[in-house]
Backbone as a chain_set.jsonl record, in Angstrom:
{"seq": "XXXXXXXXXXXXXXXXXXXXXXXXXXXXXXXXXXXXXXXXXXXXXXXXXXXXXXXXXXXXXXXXXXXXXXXXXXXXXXXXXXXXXXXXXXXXXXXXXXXXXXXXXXXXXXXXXXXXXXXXXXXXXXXXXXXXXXXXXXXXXXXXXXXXXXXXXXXXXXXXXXXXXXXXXXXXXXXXXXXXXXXXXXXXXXXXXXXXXXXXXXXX", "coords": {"N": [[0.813, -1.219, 0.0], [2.172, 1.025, 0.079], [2.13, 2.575, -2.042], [-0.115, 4.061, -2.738], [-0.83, 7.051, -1.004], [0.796, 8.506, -3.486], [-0.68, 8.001, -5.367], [-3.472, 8.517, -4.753], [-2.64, 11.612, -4.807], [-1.612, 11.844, -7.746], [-4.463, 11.535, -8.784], [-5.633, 12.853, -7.504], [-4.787, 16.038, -8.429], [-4.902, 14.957, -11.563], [-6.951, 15.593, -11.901], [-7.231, 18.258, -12.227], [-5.326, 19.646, -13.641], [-4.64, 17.04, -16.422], [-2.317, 16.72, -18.215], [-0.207, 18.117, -17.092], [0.628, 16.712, -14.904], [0.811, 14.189, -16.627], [3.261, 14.85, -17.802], [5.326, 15.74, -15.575], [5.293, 13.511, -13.775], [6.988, 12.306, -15.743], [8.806, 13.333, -16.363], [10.105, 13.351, -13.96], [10.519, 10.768, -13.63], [12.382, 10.037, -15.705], [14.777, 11.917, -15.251], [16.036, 10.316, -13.19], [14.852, 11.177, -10.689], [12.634, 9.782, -9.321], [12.255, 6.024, -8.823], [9.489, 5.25, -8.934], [8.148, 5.996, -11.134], [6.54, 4.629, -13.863], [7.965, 3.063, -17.129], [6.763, 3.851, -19.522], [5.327, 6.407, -18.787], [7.605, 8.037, -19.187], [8.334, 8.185, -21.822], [9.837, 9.721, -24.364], [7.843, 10.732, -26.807], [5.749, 10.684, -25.098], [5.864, 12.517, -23.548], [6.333, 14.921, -24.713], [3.907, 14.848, -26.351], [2.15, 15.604, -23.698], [3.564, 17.601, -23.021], [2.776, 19.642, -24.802], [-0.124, 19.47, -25.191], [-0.565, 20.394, -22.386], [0.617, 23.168, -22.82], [-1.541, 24.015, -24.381], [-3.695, 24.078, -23.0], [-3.226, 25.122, -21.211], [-3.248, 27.786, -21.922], [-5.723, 27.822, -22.872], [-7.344, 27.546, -20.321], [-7.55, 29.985, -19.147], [-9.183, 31.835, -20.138], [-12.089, 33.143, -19.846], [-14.968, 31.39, -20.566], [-14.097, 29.778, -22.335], [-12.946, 28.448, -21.062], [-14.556, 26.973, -19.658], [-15.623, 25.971, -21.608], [-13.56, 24.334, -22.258], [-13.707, 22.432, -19.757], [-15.398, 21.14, -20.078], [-15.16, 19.28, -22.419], [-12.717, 17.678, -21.232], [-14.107, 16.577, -18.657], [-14.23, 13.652, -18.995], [-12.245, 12.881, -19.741], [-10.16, 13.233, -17.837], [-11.04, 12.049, -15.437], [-10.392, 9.556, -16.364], [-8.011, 9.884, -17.113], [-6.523, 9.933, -14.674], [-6.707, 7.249, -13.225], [-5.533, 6.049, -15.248], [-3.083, 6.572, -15.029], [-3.06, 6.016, -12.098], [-3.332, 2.998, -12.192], [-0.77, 2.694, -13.836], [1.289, 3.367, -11.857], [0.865, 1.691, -9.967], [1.817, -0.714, -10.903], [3.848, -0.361, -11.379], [4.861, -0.381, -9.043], [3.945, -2.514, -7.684], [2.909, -3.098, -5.268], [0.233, -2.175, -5.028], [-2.843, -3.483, -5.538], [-3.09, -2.875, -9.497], [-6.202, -2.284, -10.623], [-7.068, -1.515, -8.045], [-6.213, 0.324, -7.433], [-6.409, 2.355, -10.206], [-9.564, 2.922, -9.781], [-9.076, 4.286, -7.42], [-7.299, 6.955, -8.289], [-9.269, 7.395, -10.51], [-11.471, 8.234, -9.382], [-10.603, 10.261, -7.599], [-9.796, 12.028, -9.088], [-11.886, 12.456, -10.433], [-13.742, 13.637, -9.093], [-12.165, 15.892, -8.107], [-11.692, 17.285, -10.824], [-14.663, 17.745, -11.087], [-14.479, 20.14, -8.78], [-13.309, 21.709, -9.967], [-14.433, 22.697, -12.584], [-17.116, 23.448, -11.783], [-15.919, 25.444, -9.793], [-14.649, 27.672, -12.032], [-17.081, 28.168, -13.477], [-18.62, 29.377, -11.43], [-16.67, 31.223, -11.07], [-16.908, 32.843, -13.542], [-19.199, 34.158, -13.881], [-18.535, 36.862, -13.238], [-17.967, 39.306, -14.625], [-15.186, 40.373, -15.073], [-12.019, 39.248, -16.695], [-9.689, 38.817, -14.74], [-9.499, 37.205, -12.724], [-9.995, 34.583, -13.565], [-7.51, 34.198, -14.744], [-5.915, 34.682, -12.712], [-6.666, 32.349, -10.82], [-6.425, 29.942, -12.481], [-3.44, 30.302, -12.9], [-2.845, 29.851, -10.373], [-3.505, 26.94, -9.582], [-2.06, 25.539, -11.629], [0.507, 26.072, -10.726], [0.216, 25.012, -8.361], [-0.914, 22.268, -8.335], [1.775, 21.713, -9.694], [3.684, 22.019, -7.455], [2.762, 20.528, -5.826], [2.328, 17.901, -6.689], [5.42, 17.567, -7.258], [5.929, 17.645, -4.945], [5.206, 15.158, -3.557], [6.925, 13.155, -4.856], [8.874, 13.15, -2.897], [7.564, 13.56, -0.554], [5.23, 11.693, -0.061], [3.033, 10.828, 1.608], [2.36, 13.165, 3.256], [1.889, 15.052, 1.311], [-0.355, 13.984, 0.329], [-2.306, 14.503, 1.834], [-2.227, 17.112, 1.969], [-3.642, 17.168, -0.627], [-5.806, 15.849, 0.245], [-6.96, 17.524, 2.01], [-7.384, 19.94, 0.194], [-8.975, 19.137, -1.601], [-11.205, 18.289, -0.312], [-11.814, 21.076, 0.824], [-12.462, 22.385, -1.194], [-15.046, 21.08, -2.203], [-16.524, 21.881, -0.171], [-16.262, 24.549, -0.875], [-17.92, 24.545, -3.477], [-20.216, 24.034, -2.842], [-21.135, 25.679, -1.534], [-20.987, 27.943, -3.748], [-23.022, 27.314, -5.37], [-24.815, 28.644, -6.149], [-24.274, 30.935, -7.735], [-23.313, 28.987, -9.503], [-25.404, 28.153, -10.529], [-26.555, 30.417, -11.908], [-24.652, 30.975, -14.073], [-25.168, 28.652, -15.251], [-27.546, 29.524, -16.149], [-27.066, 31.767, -18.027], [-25.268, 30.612, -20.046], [-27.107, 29.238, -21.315], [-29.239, 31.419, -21.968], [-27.551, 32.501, -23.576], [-27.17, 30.27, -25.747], [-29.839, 30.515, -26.76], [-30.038, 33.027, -28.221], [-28.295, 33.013, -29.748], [-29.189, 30.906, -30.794], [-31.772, 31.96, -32.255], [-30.741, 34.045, -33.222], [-29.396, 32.668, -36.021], [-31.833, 31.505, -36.993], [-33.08, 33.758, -37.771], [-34.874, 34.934, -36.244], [-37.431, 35.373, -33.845], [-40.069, 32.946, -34.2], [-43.24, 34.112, -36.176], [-45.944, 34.57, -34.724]], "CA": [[0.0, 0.0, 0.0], [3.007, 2.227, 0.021], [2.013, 3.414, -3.277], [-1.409, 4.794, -2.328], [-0.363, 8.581, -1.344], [1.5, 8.727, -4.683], [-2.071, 7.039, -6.75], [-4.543, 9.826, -4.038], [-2.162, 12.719, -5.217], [-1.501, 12.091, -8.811], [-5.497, 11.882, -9.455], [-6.337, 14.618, -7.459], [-3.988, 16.639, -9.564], [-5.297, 14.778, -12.593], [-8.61, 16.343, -12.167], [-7.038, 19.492, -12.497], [-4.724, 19.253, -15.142], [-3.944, 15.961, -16.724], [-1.202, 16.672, -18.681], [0.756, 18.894, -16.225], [0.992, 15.218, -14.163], [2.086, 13.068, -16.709], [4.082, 15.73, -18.168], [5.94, 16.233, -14.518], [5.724, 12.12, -13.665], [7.404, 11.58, -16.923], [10.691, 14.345, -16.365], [10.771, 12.833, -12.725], [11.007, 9.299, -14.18], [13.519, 10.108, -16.839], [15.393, 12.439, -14.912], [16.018, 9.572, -12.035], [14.481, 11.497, -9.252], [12.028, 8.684, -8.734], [11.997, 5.029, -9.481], [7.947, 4.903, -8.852], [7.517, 6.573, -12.458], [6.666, 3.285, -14.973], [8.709, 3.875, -18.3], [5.585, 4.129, -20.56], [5.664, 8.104, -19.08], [9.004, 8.432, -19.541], [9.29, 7.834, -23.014], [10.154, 10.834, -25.001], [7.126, 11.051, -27.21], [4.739, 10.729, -24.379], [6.115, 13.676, -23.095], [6.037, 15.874, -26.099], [2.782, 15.276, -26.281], [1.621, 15.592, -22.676], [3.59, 19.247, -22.949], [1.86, 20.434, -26.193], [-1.365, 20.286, -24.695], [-0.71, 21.673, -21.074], [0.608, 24.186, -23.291], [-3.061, 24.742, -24.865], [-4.332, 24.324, -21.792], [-2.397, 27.056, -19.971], [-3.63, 29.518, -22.418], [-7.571, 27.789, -22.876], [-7.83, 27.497, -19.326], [-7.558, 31.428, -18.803], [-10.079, 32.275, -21.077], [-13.538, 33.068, -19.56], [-16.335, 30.433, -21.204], [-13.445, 28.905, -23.064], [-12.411, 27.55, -19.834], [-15.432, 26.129, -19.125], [-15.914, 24.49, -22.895], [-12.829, 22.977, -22.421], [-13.602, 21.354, -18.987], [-16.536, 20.2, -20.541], [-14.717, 18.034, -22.919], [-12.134, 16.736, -20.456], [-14.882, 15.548, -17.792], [-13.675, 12.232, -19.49], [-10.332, 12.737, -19.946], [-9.609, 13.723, -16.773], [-10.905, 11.089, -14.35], [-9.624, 8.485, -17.329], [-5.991, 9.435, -16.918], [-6.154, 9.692, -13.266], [-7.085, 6.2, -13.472], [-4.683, 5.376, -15.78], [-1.796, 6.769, -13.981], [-2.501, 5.242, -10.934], [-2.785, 1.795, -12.442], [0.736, 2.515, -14.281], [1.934, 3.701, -10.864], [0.18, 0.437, -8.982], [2.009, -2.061, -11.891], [5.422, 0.029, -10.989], [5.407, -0.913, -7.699], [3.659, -4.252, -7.022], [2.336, -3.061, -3.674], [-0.878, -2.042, -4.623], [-3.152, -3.821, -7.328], [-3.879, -1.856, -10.563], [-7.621, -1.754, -10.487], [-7.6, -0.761, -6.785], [-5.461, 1.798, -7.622], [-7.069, 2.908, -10.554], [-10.346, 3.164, -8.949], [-8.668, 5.362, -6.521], [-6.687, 7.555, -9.305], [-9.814, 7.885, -11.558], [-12.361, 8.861, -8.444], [-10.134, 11.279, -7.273], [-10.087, 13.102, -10.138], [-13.732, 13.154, -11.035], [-13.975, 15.065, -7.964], [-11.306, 17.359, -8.213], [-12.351, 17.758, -11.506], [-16.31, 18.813, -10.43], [-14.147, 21.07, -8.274], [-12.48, 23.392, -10.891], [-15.1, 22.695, -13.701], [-17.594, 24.017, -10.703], [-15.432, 26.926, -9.323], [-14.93, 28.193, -13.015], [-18.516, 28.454, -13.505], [-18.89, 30.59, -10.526], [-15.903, 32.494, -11.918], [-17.095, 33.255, -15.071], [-20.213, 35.213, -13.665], [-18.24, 38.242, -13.212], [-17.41, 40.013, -16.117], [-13.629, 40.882, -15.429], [-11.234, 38.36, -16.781], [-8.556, 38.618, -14.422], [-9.994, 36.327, -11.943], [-9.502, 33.093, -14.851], [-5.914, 34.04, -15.006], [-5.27, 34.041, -11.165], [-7.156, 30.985, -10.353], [-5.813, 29.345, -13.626], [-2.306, 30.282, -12.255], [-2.856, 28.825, -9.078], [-3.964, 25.769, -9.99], [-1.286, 25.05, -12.436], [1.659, 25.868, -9.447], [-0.575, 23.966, -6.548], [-0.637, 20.636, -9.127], [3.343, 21.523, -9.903], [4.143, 21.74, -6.123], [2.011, 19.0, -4.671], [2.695, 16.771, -7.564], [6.988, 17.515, -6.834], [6.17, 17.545, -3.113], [4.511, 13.714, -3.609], [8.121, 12.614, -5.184], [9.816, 13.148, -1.641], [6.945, 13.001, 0.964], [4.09, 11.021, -0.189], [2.029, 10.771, 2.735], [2.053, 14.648, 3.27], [1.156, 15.412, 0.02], [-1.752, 13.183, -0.02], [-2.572, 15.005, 3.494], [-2.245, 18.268, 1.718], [-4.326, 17.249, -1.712], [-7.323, 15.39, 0.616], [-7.17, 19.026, 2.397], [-8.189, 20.734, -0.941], [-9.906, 18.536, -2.049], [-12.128, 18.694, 0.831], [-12.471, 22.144, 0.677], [-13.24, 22.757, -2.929], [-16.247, 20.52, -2.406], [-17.356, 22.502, 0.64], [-16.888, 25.759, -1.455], [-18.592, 24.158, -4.85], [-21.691, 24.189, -2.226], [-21.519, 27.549, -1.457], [-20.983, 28.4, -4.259], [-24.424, 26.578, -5.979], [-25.821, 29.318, -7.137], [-23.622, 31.289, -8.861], [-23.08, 27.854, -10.452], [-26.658, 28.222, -11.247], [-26.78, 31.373, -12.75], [-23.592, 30.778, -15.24], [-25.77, 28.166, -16.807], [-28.558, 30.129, -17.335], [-26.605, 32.717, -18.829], [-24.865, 29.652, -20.889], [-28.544, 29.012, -21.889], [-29.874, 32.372, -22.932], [-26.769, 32.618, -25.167], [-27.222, 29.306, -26.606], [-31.132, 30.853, -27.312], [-29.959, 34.063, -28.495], [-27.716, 32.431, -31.185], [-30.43, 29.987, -32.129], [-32.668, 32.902, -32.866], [-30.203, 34.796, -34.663], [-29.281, 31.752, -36.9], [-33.075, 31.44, -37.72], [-33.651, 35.149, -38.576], [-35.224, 35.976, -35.076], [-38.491, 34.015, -33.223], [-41.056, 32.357, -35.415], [-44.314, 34.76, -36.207], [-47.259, 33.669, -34.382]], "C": [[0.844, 1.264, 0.0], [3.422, 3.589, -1.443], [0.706, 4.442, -3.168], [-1.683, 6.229, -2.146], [-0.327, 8.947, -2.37], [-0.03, 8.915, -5.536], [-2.986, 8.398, -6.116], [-3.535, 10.969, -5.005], [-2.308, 13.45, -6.461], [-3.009, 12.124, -9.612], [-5.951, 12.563, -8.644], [-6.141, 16.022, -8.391], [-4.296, 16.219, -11.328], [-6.341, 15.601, -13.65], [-8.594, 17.97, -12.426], [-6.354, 19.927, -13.56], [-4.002, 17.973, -15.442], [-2.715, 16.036, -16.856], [0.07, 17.13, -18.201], [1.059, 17.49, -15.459], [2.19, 14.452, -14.832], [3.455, 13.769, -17.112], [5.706, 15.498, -16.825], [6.426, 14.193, -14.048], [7.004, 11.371, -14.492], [8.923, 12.232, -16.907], [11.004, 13.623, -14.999], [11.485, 11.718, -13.075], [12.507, 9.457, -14.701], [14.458, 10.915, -15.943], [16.617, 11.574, -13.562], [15.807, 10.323, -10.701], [14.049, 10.713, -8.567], [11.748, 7.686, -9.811], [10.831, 5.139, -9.237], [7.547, 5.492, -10.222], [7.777, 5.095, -13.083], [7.246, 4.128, -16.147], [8.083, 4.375, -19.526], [5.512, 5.938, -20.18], [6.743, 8.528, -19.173], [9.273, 8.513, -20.948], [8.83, 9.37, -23.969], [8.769, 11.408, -25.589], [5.551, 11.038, -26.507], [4.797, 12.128, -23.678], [6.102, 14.825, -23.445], [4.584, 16.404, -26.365], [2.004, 16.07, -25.2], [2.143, 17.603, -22.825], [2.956, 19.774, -24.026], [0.648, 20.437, -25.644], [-1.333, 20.415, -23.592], [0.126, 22.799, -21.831], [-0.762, 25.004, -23.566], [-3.963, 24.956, -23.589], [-4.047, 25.435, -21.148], [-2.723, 27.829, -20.539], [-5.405, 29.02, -22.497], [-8.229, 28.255, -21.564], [-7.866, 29.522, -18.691], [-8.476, 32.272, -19.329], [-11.555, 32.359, -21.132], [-14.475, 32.444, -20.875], [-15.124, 29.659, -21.76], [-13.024, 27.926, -22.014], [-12.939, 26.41, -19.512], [-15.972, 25.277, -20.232], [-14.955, 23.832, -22.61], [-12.759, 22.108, -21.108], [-14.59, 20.234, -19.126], [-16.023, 18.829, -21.385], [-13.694, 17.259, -21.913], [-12.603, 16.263, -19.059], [-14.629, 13.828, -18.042], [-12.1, 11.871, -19.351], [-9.643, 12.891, -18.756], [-9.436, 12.476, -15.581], [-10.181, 9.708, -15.58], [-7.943, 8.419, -16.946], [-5.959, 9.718, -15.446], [-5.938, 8.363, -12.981], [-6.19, 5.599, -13.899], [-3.098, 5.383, -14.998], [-1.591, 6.044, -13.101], [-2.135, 4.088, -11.365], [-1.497, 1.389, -12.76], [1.424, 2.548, -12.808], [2.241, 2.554, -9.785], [1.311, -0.336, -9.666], [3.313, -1.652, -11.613], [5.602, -0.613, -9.555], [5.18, -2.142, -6.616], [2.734, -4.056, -5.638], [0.736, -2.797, -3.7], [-1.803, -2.612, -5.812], [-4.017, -2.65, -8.125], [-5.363, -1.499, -10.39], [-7.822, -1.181, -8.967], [-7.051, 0.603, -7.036], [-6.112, 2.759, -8.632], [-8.452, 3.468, -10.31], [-10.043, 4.454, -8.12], [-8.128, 6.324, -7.171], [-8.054, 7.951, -10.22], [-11.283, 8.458, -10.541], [-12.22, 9.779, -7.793], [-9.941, 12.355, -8.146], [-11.143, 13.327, -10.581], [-13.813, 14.116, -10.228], [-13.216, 16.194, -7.567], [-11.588, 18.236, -9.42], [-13.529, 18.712, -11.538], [-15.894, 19.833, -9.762], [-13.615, 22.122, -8.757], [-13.655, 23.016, -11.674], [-16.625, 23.592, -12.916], [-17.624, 25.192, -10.131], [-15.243, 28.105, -10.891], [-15.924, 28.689, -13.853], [-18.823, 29.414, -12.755], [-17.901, 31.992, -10.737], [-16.39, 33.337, -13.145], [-18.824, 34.205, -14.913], [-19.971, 36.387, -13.407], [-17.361, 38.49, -14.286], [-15.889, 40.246, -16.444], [-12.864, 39.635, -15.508], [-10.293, 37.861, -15.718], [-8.139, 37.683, -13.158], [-9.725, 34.88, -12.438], [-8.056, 33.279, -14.706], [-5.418, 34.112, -13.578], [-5.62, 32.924, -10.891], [-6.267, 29.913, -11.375], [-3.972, 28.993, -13.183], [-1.986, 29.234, -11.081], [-2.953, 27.56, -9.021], [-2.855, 25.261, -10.303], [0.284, 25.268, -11.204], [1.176, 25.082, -8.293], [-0.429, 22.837, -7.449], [0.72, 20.483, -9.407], [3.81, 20.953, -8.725], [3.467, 20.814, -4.834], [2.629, 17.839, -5.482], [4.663, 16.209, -7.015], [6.883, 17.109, -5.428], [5.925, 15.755, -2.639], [6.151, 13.068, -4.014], [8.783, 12.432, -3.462], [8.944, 12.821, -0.553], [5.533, 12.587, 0.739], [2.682, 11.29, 0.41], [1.841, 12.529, 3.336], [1.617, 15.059, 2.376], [-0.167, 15.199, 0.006], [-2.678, 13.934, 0.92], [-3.28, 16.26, 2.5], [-3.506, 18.266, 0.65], [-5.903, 16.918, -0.877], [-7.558, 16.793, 1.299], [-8.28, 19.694, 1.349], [-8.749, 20.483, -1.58], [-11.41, 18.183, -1.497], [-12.915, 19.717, 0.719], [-13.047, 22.949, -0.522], [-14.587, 21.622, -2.537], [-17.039, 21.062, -1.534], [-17.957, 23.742, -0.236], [-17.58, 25.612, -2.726], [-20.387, 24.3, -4.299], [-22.147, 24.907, -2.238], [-21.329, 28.377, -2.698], [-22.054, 28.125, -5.786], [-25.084, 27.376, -7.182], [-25.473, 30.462, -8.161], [-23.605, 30.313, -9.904], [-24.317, 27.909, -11.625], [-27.035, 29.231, -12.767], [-25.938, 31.704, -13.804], [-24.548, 29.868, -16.133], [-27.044, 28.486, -17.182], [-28.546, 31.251, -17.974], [-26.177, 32.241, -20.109], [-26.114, 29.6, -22.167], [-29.314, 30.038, -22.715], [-28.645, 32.728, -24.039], [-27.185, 31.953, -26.48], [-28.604, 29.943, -27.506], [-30.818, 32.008, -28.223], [-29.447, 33.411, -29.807], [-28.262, 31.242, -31.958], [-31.335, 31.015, -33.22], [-32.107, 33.455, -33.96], [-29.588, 33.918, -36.323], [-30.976, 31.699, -37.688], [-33.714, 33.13, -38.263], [-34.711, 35.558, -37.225], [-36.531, 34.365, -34.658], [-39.625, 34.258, -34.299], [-42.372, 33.673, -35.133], [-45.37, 34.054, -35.594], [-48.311, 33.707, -35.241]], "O": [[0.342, 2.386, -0.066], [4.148, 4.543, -1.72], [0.771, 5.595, -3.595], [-2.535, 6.778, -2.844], [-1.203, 9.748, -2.692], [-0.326, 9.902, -6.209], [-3.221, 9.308, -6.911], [-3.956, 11.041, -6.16], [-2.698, 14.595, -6.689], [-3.06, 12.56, -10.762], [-6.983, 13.103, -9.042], [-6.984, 16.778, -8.873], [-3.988, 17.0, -12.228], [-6.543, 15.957, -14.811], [-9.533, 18.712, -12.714], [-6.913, 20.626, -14.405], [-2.931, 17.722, -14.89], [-1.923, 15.619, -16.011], [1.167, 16.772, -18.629], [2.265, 17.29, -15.602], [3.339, 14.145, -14.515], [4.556, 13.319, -16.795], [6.841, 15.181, -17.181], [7.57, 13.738, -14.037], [7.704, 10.406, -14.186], [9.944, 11.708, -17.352], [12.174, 13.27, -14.854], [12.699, 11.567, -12.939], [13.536, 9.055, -14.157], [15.412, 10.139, -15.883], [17.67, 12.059, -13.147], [16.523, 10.097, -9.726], [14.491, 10.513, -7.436], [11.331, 7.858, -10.957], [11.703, 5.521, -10.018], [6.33, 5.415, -10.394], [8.823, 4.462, -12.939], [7.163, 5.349, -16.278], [8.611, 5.099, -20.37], [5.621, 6.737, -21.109], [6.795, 9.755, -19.264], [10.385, 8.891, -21.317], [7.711, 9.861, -24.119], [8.372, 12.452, -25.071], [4.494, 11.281, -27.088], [3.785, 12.726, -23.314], [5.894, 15.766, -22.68], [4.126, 17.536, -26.522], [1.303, 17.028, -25.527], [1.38, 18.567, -22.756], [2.494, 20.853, -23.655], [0.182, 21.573, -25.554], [-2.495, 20.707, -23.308], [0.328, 23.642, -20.957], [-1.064, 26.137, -23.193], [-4.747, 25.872, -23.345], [-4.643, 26.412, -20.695], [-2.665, 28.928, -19.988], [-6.267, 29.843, -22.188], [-9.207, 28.997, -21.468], [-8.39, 29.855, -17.628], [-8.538, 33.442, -18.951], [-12.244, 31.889, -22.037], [-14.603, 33.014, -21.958], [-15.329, 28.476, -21.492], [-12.806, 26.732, -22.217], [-12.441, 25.326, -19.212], [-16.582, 24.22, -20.073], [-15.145, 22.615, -22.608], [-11.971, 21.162, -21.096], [-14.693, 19.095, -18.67], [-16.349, 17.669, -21.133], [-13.939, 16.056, -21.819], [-11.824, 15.672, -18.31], [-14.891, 12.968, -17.201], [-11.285, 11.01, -19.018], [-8.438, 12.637, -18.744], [-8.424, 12.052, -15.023], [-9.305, 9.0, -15.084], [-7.109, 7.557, -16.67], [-4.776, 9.649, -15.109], [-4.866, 8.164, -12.41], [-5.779, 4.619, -13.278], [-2.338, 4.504, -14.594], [-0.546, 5.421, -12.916], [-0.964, 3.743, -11.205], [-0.962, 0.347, -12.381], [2.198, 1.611, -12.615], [3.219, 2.393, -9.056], [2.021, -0.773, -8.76], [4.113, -2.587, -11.57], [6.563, -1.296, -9.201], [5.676, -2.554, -5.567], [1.987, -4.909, -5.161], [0.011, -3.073, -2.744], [-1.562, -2.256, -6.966], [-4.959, -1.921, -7.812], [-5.648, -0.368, -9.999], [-8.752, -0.401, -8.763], [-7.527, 1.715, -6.804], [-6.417, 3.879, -8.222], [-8.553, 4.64, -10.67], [-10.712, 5.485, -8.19], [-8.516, 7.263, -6.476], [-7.881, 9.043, -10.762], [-12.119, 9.127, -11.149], [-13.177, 10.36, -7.281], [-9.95, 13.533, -7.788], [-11.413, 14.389, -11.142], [-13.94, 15.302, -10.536], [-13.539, 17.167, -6.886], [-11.718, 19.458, -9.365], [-13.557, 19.906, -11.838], [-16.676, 20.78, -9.852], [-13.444, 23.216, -8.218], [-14.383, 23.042, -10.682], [-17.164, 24.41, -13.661], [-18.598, 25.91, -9.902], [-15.68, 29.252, -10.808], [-15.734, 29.477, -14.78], [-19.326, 30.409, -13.278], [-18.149, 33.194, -10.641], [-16.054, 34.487, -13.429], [-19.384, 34.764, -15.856], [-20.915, 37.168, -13.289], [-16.315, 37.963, -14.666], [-15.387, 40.31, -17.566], [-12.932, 38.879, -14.539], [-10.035, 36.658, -15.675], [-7.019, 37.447, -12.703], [-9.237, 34.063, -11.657], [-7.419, 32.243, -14.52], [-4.38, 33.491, -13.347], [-4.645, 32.223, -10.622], [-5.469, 29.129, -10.862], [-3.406, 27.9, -13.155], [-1.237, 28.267, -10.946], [-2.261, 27.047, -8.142], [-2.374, 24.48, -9.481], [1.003, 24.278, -11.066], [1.892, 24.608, -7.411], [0.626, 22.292, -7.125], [1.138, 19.325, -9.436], [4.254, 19.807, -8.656], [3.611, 20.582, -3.633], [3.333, 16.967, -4.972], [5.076, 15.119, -6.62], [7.66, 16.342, -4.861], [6.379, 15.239, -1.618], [6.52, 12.323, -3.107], [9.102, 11.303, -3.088], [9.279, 12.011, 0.312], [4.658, 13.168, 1.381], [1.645, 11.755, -0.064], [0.785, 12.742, 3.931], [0.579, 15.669, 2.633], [-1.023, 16.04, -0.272], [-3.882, 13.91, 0.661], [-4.487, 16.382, 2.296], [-4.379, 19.118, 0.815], [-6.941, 17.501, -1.19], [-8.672, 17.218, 0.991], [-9.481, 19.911, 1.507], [-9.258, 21.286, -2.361], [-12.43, 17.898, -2.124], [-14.138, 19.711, 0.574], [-13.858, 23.869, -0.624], [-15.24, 21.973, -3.52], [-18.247, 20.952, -1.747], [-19.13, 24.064, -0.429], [-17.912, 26.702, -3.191], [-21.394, 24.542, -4.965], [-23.26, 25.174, -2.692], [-21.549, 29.584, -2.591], [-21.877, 28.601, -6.907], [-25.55, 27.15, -8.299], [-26.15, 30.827, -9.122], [-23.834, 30.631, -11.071], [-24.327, 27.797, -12.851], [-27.463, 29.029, -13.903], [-26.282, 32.635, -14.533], [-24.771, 30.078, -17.325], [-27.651, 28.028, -18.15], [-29.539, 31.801, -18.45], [-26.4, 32.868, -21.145], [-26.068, 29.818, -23.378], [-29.886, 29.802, -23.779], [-28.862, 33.163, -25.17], [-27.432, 32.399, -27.601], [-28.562, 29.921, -28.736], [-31.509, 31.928, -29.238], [-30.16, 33.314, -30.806], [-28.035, 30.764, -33.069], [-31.519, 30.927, -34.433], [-32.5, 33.497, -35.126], [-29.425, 34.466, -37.414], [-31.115, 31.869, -38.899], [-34.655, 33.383, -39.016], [-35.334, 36.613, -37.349], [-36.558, 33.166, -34.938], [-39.966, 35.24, -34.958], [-42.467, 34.153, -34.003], [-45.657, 32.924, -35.988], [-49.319, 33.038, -35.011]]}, "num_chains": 1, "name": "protein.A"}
């Protein structure tokens, strides 16, 4: 079970940005910081990729509504490679079996996930951008420095991620109804640009 921290961490962090993980799993590996990286993220062209889109990401994710289309598509992608990770992570180290691990890696990220895809919604009800690009920021250094901090102290990390992971689900509560009122702003758009596609509302 001495892999377990590592598997909680890397899909809490999943759920926030995939690719910043394997991206960071994959330079640890290769770099020999830590044997617990399997060599499937290590290998050059996994890594290439993984940085090309937390590249797109780092600039989508800043981008009021764009933010929130693109968490829409990686609601899949997200708890998937949490999932996947851990299992690679589980199969590296024998101690814990893959499907338990994945399980634990792809459930931890759904819900970290719901937790930014959630808080970005409530962001995106105030008009000034500059709120997407701090949070966005934050995010992307809190998944750097938990993710690095998990290489050396596991079991603190995991401490630290069930912390915020905690509390993003308290504040996703409180924060309901903003949630609310982003998608029925979402909604009268979507109406507005039906109408104007049809030449306005039908004559009675």
């Amino acid at each position: 079970m001495s892999i377990l921290p590592l598997v909680f961490t890397s899909g809490w962090a999943s759920g926030i940005n995939a690719y910043a993980v394997v991206l960071l799993l994959g330079v640890f590996g290769a770099t020999g910081i830590s044997d617990e990286v399997p060599a499937s993220l290590q290998r050059t062209d996994v890594m290439v990729v993984a940085g090309v889109l937390f590249l797109i990401e780092a600039v989508s994710d800043k981008i009021p509504y764009v933010d929130s289309l693109w968490d829409s598509v990686h609601t899949v992608v997200r708890p998937v490679a949490g999932a996947v990770v851990g299992a690679l992570l589980a199969g590296q180290s024998g101690s814990l079996p893959e499907l338990a691990a994945g399980a634990v890696g792809g459930s931890t990220a759904l819900l970290s996930h719901l937790v930014k895809a959630g808080t970005r919604m409530a962001v995106n009800t105030s008009p000034e951008p500059f709120s997407n690009i701090v949070l966005s920021t934050a995010e992307d250094l809190g998944v750097a420095g938990i993710v690095s901090f998990a290489m050396f102290h596991p079991v603190a990390a995991a401490s630290i991620a069930g912390a915020l992971l905690l509390a993003g689900l308290v504040l996703l509560v409180l924060l309901a109804a903003r949630i609310r009122r982003f998608r029925r702003r979402r909604a009268r758009r979507r109406e507005e640009k039906r109408l104007m596609g049809t030449g306005g509302p039908a004559p009675r």
